[in-house]
Backbone bond lengths (Angstrom), bond angles and torsions (degrees), N, CA, C in turn:
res aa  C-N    CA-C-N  psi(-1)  N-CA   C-N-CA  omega(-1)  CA-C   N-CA-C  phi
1 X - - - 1.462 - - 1.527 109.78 -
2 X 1.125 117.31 128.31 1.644 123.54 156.92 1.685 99.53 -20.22
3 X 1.509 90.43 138.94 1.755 111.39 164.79 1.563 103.13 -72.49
4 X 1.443 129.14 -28.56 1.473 115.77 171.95 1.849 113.18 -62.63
5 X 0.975 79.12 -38.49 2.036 71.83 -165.46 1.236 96.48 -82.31
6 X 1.087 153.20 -20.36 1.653 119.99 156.91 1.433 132.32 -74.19
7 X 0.962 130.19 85.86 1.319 120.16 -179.26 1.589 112.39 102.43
8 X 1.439 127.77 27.49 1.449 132.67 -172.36 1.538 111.07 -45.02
9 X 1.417 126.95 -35.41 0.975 110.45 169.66 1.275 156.97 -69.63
10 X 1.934 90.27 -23.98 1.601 127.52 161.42 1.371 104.21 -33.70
11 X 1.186 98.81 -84.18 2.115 140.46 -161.31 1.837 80.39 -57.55
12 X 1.235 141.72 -35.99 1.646 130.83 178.90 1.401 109.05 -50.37
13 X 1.630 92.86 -61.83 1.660 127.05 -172.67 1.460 119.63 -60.71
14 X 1.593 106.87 -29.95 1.198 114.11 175.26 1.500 116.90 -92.43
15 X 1.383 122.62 -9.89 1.514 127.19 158.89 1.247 98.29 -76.46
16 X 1.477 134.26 -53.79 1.420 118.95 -171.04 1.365 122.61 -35.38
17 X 1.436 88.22 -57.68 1.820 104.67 -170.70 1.577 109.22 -49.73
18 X 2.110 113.35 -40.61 0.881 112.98 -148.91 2.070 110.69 -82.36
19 X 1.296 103.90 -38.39 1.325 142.21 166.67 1.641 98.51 -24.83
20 X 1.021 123.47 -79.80 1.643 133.83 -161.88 1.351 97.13 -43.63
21 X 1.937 127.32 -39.82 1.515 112.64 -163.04 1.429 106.43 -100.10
22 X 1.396 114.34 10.58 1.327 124.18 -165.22 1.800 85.28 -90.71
23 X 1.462 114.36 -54.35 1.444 146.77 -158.82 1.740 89.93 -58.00
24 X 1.644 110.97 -67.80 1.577 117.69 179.23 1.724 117.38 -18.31
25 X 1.918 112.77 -39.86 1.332 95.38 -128.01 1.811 66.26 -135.37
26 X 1.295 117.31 12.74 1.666 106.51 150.84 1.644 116.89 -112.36
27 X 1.529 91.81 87.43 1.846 101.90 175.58 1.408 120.98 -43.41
28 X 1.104 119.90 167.86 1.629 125.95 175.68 1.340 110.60 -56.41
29 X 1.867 111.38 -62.72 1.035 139.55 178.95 1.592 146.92 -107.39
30 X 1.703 83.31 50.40 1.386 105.76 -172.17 1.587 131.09 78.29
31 X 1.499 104.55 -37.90 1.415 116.58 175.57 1.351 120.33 -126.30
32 X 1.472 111.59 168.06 1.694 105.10 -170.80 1.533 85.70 -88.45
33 X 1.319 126.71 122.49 1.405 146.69 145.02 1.531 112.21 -24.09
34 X 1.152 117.20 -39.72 1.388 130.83 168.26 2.378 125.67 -36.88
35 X 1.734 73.08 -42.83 1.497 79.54 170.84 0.979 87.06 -90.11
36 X 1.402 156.17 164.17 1.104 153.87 65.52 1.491 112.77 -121.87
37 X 1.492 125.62 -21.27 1.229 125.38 179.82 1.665 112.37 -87.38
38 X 0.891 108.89 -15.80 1.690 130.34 155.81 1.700 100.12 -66.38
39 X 0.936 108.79 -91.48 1.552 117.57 -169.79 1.805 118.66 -41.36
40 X 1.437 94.07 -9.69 1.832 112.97 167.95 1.294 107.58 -77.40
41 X 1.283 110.70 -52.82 1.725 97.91 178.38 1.808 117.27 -41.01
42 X 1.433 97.07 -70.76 1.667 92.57 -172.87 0.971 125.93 -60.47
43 X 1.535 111.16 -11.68 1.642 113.38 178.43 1.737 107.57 -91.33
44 X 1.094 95.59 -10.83 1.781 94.37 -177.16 1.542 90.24 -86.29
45 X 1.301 128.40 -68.06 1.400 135.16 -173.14 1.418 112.54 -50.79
46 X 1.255 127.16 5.68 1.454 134.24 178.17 1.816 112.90 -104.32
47 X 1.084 100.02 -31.07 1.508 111.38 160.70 1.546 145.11 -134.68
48 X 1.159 83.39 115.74 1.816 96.41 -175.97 1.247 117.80 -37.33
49 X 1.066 123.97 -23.80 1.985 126.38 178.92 1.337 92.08 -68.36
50 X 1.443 132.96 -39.73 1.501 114.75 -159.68 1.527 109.52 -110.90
51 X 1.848 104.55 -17.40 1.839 77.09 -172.05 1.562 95.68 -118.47
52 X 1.304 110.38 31.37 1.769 118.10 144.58 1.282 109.45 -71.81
53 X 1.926 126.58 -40.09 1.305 118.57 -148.83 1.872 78.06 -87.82
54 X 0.925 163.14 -12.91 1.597 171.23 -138.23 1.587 86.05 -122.41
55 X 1.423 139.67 -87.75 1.277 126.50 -153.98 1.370 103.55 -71.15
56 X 1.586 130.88 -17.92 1.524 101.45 -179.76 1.960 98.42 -75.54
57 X 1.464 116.47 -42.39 1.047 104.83 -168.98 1.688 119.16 -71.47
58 X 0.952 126.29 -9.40 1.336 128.40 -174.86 1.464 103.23 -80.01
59 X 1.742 106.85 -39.47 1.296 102.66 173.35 1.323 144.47 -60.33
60 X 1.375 88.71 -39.55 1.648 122.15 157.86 1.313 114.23 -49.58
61 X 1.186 139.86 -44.54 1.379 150.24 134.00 1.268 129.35 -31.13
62 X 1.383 138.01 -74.34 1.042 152.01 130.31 1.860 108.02 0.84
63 X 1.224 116.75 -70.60 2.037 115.14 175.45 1.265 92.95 -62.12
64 X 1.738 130.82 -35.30 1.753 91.66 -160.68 1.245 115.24 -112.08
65 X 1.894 116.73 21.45 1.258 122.24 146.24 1.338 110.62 -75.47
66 X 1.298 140.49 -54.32 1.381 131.47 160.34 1.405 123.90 -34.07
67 X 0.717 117.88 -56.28 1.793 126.93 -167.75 1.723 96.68 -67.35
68 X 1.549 125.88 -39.60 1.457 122.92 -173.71 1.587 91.73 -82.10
69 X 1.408 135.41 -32.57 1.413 119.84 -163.34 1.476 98.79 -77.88
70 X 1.586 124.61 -48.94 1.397 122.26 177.18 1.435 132.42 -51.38
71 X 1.577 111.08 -30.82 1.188 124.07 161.35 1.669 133.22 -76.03
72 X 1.496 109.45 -5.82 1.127 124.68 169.83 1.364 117.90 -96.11
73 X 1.255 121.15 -61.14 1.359 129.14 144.21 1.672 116.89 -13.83
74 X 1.627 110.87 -43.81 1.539 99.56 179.74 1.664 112.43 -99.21
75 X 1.433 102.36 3.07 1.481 85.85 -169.44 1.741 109.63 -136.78
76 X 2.036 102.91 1.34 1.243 83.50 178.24 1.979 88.55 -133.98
77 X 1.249 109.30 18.85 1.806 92.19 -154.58 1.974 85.01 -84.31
78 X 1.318 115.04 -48.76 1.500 102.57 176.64 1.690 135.16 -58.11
79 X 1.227 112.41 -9.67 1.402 116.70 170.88 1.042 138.38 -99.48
80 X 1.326 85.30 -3.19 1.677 120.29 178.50 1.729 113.16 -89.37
81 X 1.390 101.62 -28.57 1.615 125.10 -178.17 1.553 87.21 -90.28
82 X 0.959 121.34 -40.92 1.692 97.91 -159.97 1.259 92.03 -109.59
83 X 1.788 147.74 18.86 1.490 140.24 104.87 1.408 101.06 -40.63
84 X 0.916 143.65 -83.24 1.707 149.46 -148.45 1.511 108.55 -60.43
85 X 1.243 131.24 -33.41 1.377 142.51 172.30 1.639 110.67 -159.47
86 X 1.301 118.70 120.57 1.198 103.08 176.97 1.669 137.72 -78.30
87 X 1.734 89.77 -23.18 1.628 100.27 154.57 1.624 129.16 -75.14
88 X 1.706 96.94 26.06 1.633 80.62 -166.88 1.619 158.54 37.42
89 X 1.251 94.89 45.30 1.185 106.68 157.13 1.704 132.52 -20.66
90 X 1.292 140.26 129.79 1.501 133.06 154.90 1.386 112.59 -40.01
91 X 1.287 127.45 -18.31 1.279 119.42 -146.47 1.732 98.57 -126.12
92 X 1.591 127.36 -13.59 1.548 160.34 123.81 1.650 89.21 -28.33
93 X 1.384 112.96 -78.62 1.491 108.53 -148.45 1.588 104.44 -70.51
94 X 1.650 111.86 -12.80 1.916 113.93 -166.85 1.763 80.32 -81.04
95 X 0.972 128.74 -64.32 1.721 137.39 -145.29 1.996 94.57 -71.63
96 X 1.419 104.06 -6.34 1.875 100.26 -176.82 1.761 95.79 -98.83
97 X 1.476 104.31 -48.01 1.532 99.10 166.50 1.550 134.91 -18.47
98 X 1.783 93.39 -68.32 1.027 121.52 -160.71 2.028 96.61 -75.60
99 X 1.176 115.04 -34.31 1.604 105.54 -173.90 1.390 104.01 -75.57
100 X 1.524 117.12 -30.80 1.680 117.98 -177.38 1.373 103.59 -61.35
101 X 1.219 127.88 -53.09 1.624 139.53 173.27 1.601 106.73 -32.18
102 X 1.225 100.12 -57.48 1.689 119.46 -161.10 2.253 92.69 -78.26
103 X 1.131 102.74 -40.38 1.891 91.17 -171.48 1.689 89.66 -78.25
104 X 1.215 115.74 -30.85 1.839 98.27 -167.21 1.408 122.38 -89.89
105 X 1.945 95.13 -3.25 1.672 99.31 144.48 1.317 131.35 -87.75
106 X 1.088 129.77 -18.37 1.571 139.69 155.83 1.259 106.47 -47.21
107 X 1.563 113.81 -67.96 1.483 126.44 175.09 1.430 110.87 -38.27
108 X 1.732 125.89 -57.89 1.273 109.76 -156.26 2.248 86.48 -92.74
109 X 0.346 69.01 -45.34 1.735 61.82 176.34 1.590 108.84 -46.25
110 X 0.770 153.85 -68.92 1.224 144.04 145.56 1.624 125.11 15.10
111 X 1.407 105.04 -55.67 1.303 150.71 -168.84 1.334 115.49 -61.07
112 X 1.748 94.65 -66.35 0.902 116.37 -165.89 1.714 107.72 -86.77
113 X 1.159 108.83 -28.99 1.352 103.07 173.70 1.603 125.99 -60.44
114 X 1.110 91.62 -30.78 1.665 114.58 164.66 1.626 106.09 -43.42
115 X 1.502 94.20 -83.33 0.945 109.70 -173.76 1.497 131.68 -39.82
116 X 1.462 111.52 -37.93 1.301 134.09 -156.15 2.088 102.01 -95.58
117 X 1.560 100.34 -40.18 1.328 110.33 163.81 1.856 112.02 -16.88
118 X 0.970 106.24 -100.44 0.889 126.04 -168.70 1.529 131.26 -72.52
119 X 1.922 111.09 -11.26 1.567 98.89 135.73 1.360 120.62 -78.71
120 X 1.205 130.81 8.35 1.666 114.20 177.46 1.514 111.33 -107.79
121 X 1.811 107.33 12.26 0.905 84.73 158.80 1.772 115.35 -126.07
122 X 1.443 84.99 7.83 2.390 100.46 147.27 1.509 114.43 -52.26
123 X 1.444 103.04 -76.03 1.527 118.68 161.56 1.667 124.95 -28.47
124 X 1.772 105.71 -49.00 1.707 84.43 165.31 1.287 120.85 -92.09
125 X 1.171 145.59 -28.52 1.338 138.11 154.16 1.723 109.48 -36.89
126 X 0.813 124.49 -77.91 1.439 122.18 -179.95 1.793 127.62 -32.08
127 X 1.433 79.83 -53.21 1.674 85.55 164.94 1.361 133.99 -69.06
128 X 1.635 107.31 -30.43 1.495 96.28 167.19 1.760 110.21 -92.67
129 X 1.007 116.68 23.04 1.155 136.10 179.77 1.780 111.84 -89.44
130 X 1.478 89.23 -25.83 1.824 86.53 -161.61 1.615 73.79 -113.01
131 X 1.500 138.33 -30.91 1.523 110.60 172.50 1.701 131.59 -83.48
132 X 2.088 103.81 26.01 0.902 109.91 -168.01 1.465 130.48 60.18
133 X 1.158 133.24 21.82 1.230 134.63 -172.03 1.721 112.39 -120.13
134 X 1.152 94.06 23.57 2.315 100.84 -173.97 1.316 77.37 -98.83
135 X 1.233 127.01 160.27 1.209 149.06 169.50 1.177 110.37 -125.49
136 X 1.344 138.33 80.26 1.698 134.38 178.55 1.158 118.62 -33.28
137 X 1.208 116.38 -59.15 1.261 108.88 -174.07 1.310 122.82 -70.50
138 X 0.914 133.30 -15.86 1.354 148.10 -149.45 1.774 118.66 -115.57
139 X 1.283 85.10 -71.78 1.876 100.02 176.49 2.048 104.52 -67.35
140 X 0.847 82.94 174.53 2.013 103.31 -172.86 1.397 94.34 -156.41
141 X 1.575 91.34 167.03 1.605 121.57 -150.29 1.462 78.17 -113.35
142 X 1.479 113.33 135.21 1.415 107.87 173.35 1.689 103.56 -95.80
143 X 1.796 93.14 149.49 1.149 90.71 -148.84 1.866 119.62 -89.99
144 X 1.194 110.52 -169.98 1.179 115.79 -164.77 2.082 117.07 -59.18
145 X 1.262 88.79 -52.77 1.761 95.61 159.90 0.964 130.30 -55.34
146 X 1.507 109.95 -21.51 1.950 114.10 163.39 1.728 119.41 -91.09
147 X 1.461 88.07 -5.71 1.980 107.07 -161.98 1.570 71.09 -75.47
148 X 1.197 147.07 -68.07 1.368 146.25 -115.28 1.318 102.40 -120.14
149 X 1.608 141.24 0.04 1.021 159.97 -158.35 1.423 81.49 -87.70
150 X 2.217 100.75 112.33 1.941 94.85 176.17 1.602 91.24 -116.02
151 X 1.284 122.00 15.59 1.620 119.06 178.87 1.803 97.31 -88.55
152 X 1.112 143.49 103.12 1.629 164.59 -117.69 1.590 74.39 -135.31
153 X 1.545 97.35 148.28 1.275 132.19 173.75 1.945 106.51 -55.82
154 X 1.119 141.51 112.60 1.572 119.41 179.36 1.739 94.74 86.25
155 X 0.999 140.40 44.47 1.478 125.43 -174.94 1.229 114.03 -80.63
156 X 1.261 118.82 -27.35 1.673 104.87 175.56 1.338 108.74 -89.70
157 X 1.091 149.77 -67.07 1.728 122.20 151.68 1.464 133.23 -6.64
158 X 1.386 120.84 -34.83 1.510 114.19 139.41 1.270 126.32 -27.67
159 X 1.768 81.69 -87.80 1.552 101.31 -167.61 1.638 100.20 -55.34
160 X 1.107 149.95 -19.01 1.277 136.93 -171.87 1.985 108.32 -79.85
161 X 1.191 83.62 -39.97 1.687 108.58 -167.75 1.736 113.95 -80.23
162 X 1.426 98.55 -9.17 1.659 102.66 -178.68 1.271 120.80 -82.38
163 X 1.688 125.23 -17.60 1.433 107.96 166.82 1.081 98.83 -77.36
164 X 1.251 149.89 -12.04 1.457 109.98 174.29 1.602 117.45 -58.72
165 X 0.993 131.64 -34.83 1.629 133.85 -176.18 1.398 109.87 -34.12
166 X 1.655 123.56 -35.40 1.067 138.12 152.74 1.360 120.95 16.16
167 X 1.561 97.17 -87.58 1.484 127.07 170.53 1.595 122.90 -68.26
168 X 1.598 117.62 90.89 1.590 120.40 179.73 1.348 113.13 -14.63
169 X 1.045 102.86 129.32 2.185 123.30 152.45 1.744 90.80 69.13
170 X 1.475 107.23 -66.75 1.641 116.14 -158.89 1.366 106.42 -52.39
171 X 1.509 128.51 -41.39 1.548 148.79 -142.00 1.154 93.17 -111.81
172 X 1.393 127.53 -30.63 1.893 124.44 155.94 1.317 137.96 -51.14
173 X 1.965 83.99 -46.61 1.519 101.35 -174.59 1.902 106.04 -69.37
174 X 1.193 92.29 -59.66 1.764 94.42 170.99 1.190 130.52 -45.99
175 X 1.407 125.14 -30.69 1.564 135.64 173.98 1.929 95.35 -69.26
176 X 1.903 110.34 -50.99 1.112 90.03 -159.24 1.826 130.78 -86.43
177 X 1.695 77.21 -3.45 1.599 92.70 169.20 1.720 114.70 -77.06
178 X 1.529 121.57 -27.49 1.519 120.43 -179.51 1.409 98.40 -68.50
179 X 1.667 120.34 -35.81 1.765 103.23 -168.11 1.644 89.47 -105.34
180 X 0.599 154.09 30.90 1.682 139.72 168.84 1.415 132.69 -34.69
181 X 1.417 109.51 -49.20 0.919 134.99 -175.70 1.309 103.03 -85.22
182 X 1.287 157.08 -49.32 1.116 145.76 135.64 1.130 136.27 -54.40
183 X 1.338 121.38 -4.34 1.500 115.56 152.23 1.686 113.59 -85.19
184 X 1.509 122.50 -17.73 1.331 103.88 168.47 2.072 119.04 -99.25
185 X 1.112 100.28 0.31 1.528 91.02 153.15 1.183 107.49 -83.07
186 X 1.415 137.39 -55.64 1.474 137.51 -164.80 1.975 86.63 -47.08
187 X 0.770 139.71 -83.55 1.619 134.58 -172.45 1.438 127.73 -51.17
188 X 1.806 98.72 -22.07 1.759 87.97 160.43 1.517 123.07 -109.53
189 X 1.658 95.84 25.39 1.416 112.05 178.46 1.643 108.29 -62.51
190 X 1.110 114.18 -19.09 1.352 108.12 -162.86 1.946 112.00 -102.82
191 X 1.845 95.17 -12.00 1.134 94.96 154.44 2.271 134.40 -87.72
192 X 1.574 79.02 -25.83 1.857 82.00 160.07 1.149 120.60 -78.69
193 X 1.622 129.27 -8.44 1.611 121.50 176.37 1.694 100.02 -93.29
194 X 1.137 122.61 -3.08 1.369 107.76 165.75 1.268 133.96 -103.62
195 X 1.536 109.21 -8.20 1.173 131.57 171.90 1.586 108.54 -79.55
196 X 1.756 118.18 -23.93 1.427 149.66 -164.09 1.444 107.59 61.21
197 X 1.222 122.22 52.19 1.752 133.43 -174.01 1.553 107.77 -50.62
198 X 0.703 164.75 143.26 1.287 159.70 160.21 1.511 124.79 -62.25
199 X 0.995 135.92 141.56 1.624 124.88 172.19 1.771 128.99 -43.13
200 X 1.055 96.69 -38.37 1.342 128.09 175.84 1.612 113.69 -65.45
201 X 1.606 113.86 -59.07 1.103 131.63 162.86 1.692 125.40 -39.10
202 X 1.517 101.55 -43.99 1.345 115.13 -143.95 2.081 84.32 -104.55
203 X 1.464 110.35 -11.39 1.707 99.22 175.60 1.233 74.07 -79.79
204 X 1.479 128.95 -83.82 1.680 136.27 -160.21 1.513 107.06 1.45
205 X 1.743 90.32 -53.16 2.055 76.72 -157.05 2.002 100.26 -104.42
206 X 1.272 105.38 27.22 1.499 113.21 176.56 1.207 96.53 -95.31
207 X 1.340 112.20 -73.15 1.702 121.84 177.70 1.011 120.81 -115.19
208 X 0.961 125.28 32.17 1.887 125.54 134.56 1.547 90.43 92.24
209 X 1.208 113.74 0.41 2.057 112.60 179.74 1.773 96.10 -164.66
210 X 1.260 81.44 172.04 1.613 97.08 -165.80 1.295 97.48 -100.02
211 X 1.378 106.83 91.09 1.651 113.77 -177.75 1.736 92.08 -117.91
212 X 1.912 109.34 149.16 0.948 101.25 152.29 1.525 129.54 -78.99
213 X 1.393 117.39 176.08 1.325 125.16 178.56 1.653 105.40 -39.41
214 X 1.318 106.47 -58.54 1.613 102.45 -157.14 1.154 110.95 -75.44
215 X 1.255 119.36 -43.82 2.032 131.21 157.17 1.426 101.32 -38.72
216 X 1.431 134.68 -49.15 1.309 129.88 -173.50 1.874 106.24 -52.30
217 X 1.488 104.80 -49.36 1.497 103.76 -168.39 1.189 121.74 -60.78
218 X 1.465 123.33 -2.86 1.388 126.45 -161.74 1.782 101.98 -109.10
219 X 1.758 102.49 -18.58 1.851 96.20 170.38 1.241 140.22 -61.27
220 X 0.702 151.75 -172.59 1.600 137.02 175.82 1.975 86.51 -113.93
221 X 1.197 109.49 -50.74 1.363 122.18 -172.72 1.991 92.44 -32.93
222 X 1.364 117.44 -62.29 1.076 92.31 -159.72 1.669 124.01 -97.96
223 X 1.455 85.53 52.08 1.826 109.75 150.10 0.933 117.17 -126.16
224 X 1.321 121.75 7.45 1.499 116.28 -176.62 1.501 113.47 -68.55
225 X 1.454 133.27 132.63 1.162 158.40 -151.48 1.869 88.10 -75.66
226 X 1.130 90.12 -50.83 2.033 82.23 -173.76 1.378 92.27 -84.90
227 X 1.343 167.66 115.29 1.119 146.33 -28.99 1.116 144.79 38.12
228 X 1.620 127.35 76.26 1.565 150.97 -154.04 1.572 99.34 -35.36
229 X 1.478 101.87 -62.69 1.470 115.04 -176.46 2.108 116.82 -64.92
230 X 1.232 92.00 -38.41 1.270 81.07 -161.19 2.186 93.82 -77.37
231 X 0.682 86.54 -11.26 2.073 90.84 -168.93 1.426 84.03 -64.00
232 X 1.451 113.67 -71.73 1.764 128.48 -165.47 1.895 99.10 -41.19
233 X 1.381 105.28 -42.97 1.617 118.63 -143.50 2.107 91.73 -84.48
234 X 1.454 101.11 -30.80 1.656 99.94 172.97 1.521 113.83 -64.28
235 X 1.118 113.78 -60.80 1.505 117.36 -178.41 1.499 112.94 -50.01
236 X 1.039 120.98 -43.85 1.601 124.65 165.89 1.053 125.14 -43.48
237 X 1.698 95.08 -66.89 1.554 101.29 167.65 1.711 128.85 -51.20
238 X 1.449 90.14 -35.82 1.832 92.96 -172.15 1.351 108.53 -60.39
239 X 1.767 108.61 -58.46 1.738 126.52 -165.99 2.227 83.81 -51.15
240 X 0.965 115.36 -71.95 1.316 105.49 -155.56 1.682 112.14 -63.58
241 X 1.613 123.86 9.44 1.175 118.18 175.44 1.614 107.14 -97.29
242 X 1.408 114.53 -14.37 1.944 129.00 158.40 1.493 106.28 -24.98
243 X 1.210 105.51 111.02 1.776 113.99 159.72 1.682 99.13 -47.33
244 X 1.711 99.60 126.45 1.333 123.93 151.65 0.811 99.33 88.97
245 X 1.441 121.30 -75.54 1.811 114.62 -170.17 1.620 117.05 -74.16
246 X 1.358 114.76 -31.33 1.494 136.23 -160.66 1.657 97.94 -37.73
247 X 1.614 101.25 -53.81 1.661 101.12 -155.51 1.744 104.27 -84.47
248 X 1.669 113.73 -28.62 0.786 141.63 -175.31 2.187 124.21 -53.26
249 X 1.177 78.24 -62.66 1.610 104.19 163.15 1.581 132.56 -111.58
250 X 1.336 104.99 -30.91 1.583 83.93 176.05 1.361 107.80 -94.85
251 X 1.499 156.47 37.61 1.231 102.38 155.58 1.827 85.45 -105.07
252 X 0.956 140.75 35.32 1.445 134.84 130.22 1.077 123.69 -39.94
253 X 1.930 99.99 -85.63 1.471 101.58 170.45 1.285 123.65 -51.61
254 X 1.206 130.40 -17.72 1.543 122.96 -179.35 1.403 119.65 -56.00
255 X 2.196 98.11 -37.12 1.383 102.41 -166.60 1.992 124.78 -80.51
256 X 1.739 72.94 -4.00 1.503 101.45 176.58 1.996 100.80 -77.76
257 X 1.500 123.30 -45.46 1.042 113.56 -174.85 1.188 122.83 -81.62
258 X 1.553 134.08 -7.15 1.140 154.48 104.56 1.570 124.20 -5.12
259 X 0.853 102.68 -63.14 1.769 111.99 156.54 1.821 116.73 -57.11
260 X 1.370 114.76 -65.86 1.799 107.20 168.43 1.254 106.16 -56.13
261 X 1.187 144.34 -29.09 1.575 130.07 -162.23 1.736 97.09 -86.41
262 X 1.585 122.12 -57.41 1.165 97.27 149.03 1.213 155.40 7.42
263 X 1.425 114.26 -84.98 1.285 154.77 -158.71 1.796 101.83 -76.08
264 X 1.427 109.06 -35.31 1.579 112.41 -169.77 1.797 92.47 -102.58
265 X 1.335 117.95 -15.25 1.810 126.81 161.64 1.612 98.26 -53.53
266 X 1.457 100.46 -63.41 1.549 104.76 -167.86 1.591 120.62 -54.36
267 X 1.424 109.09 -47.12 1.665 146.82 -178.58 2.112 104.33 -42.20
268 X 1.813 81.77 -40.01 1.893 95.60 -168.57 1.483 87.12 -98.83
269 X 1.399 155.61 -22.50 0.921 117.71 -172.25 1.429 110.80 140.41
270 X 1.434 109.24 -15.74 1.826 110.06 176.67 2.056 89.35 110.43
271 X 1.618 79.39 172.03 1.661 66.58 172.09 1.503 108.26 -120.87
272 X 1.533 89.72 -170.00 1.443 108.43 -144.34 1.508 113.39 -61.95
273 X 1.133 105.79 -40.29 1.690 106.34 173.56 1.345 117.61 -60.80
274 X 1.360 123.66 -33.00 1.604 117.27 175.82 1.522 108.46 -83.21
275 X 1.195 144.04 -28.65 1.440 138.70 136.55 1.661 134.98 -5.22
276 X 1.717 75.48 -62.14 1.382 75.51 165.42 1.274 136.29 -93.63
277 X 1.441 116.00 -12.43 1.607 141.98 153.50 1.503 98.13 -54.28
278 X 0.930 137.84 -45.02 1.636 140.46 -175.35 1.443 110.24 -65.23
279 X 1.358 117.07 -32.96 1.210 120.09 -158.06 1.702 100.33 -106.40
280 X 1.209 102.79 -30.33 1.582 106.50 175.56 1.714 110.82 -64.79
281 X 1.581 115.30 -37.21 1.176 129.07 -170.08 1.277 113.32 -72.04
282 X 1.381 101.01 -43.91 1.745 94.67 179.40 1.735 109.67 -86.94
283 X 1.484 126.97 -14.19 1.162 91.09 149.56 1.499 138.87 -92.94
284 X 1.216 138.42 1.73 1.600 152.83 110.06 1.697 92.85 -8.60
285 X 1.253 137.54 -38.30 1.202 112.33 -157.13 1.884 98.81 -106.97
């Protein structure tokens, strides 16, 4: 007997179930987005054009987290202890430690974001530059008022969600799975402003509808793990929540993996929302 007529509802139920993991592991764009901030390292470390512009700036980074922690340490860690207890306590001087630590990462983050702005967006031009995929005429450098733009897609969910980082690897992973999805548009933002994506466009192909930001936070959809953006936007987030190096070096390389994910967008065809804008247009036409 046919596998339908016994049990048709089984064999329904049992495609249902089966379907979703089949669905997981066929990406938008050929690849799981997931590698790509991985696949930045060796490609950055393979050429000197890009992970010169990474060691001068990391370094640059690197002296002026030192230089703000040493200077805090001499000029605010005791007044801070003798705010907290004025007889100084051991336990005054642990809780002054720990806030000097915490302001001279504010301090050098600050800094560094500055700083870091605007090589990552050397690094992505360049890179899709060397995989042939910049279009001169066409694409633009996004510009400097957006280079420096530190108000982040979702910003108060950040800022709410950032002590967790606190806690090694575990307190990363959880911070970087709540913003995912907005940490990987915020990084391929710089590939829809050169393409000139539209606002409209650029929710479309984030979350699959033209939701605003704050309507977005309330979907479940946009945590979903198979989610182009949010897969790309975890790994980012995670590598750069890494003690020491995390903040330091990857969101360089990130802007480098930002650039291949791009580049294999371009490779398939553009993406998916202007496709179908393409296809709507010419029959309108």
């Amino acid at each position: 007997l046919p596998l339908d007529s016994i049990g048709g509802n089984r064999t329904t139920s049992l495609k249902a179930r089966i379907m979703p993991s089949i669905i997981t592991f066929s990406h938008t764009y050929g690849h799981d987005p997931i590698r790509y901030p991985v696949k930045a390292l060796a490609y950055t470390l393979a050429r000197p054009a890009l992970w010169r512009i990474v060691f001068r700036v990391a370094c640059v980074g690197c002296t002026l987290a030192i230089i703000i922690l040493v200077v805090l340490l001499a000029v605010a860690l005791k007044p801070q202890a003798e705010l907290i207890s004025p007889n100084l306590e051991w336990w005054a001087w642990l809780i002054a430690v720990f806030l000097v630590l915490f302001e001279s990462a504010i301090c050098a983050g600050l800094l560094m974001i500055v700083s870091q702005s605007k090589a990552q967006t050397k690094l992505f031009v360049a890179t899709m530059r060397m995989e042939g995929q910049w279009r001169e005429n066409e694409m633009v450098v996004q510009s400097i008022a957006k280079d420096l733009n530190l108000i982040k897609k979702a910003f108060l969910v950040r800022m709410v969600t950032f002590p967790i980082q606190i806690i090694p690897f575990v307190g990363g992973a959880i911070y970087s799975a709540i913003n995912a999805t907005f940490t990987g548009w915020d990084y391929m933002d710089r590939y829809f402003d050169a393409i000139k994506l539209p606002s409209r466009l650029q929710r479309m192909e984030v979350f699959g509808a033209d939701k605003s930001d704050c309507s977005a936070l309330c979907y479940s959809s946009t945590y979903d793990a198979d989610n182009t953006y949010s897969r790309f936007g975890f790994m980012c987030g995670f590598l750069e929540s890494l003690p020491i190096v995390g903040f330091v070096v990857f969101p360089l390389t990130n802007a480098v993996a930002a650039a291949l994910f791009a580049c294999d967008i371009e490779k398939g065809g553009g993406l998916v929302c202007l496709r179908a804008n393409g296809e709507s247009s010419s029959a309108q036409s």
